[in-house]
N, C-alpha and C positions, 0 to 999 in steps of 0.2 A: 504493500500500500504506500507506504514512504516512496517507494520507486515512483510509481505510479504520481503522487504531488509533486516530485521533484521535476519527472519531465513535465508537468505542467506549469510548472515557475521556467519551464527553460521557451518551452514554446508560444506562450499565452504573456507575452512581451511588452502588449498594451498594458497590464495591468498589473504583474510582476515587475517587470525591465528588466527581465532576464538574469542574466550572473551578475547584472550592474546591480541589482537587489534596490531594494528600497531604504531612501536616506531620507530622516528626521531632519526637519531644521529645529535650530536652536531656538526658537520660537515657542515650537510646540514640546520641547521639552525642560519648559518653566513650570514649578511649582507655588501656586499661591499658598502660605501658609498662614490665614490671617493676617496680610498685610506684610509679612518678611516671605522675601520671593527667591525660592530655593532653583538655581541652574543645574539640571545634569549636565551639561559642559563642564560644569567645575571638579575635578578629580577627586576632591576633598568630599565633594558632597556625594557624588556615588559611592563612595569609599562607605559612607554612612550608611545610606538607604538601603546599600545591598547589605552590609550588615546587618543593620535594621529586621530587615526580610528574612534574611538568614536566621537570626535568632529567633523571629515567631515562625518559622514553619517550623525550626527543629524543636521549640516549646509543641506547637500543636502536635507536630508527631511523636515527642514521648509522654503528651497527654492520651494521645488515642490511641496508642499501646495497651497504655496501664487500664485504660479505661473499659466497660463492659462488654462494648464493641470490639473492641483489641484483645479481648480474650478469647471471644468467640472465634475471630478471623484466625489465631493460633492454636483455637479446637477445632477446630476444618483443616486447618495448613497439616496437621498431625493424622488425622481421623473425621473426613468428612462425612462418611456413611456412618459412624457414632453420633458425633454432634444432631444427622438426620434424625437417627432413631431417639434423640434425646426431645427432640419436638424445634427445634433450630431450624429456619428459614438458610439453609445455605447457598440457594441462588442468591436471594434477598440480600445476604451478608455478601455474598463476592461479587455480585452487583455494585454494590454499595460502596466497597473495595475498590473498584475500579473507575467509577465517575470520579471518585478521592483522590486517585493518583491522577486520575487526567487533568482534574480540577488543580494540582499543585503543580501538573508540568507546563499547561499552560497559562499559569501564571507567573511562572517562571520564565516563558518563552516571553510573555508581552515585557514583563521587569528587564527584559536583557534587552528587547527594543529601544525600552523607551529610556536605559540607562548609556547603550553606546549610541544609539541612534541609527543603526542601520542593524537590517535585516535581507540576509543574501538567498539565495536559491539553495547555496551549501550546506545550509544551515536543514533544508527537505531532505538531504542522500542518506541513503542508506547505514551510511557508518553511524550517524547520530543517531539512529535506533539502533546500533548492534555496541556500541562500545559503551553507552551506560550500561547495559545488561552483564557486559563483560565486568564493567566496575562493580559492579553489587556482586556479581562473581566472586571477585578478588577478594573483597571487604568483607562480603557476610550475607547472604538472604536472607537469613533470619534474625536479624539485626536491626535494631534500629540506625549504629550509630556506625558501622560495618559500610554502606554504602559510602558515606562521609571520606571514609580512612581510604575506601578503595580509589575513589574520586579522585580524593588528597595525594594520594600513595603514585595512580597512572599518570596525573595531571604531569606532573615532572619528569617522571617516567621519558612520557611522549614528547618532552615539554625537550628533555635532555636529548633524547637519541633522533628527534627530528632535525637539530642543528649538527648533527652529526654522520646520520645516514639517510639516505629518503627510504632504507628497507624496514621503516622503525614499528610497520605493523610485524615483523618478524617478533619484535621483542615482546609486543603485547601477546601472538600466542604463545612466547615461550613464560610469559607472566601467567597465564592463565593454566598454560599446563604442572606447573610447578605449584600453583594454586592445590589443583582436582589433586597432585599427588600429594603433598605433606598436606594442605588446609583443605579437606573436603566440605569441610563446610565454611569454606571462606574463614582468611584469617583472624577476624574478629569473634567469628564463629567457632572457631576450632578454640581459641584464646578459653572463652569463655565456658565451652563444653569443658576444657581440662582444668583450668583455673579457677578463673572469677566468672563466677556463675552470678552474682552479682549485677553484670552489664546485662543494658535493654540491647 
């Protein structure tokens, strides 16, 4: 499906602009805050708001972990034909799971618009759906704070061996295979299973 959006950001030029993507003017990425008027242009101030953001999504999600709903989604994630026979809506619950996550990703997608001010067709390909997945791989699934680390952990990864080699998807499967063999359940994950059982 991502394939699928992305050739149409490439072909459909009237209203994409193709690989040239779509660019913000500074204009519209002024905030009124009663009267003191906050610039995303100013480096200082995205530095904050993505903070800002940052902090309440990872508040909301280690409240909806802990929370009644977040137990259920991790008696399903374990045993979803028990939690059925317990009387549990388990469409209802992974339903419900997944407007959530679509609901934080793209809010995320608009926050990152309207913090650099452009948005490219690249941003549609296929990699950006397959290497978060690999990230939460690395970090943990069943983690809350697991995805964060994997994030944190590739960003640099890719961040390093891109200035270095253009084969630097080589390094991400050999991260991921190195993963599945010592951390099968993801490093944060595996962390936690042997240690500190403590972590969300």
């Amino acid at each position: 499906f991502s394939q699928v959006v992305y050739l149409t950001t490439l072909y459909f030029t009237t209203w994409t602009r193709g690989e040239e993507g779509l660019v913000l003017s500074p204009a519209l990425r002024r905030i009124d805050l009663g009267g003191t008027v906050v610039s995303l242009s100013d480096p200082a101030a995205r530095y904050v708001i993505a903070f800002v953001l940052f902090s309440a999504v990872l508040f909301l999600s280690l409240r909806l972990v802990r929370s009644p709903f977040g137990r259920t989604l991790a008696g399903i994630r374990e045993n979803e034909e028990r939690m059925r026979m317990l009387g549990y809506d388990t469409f209802r619950a992974k339903l419900a799971a997944v407007v959530l996550s679509g609901l934080f990703c793209a809010a995320s997608g608009a926050a990152y618009g309207l913090l650099f001010g452009y948005v490219g067709s690249g941003f549609a390909s296929i990699q950006y759906s397959i290497l978060p997945l690999l990230w939460v791989l690395v970090g943990g699934a069943a983690t809350t704070l697991g995805p964060l680390l994997g994030t944190l952990f590739m960003f640099y990864v890719v961040d390093y061996a891109s200035g270095v080699t253009t084969a630097w998807l080589v390094l991400v499967g050999a991260a991921l295979i190195l993963t599945v063999l010592f951390f099968p359940r993801g490093v944060l994950g595996s962390v936690r299973e042997r240690w500190l059982k403590w972590l969300p």
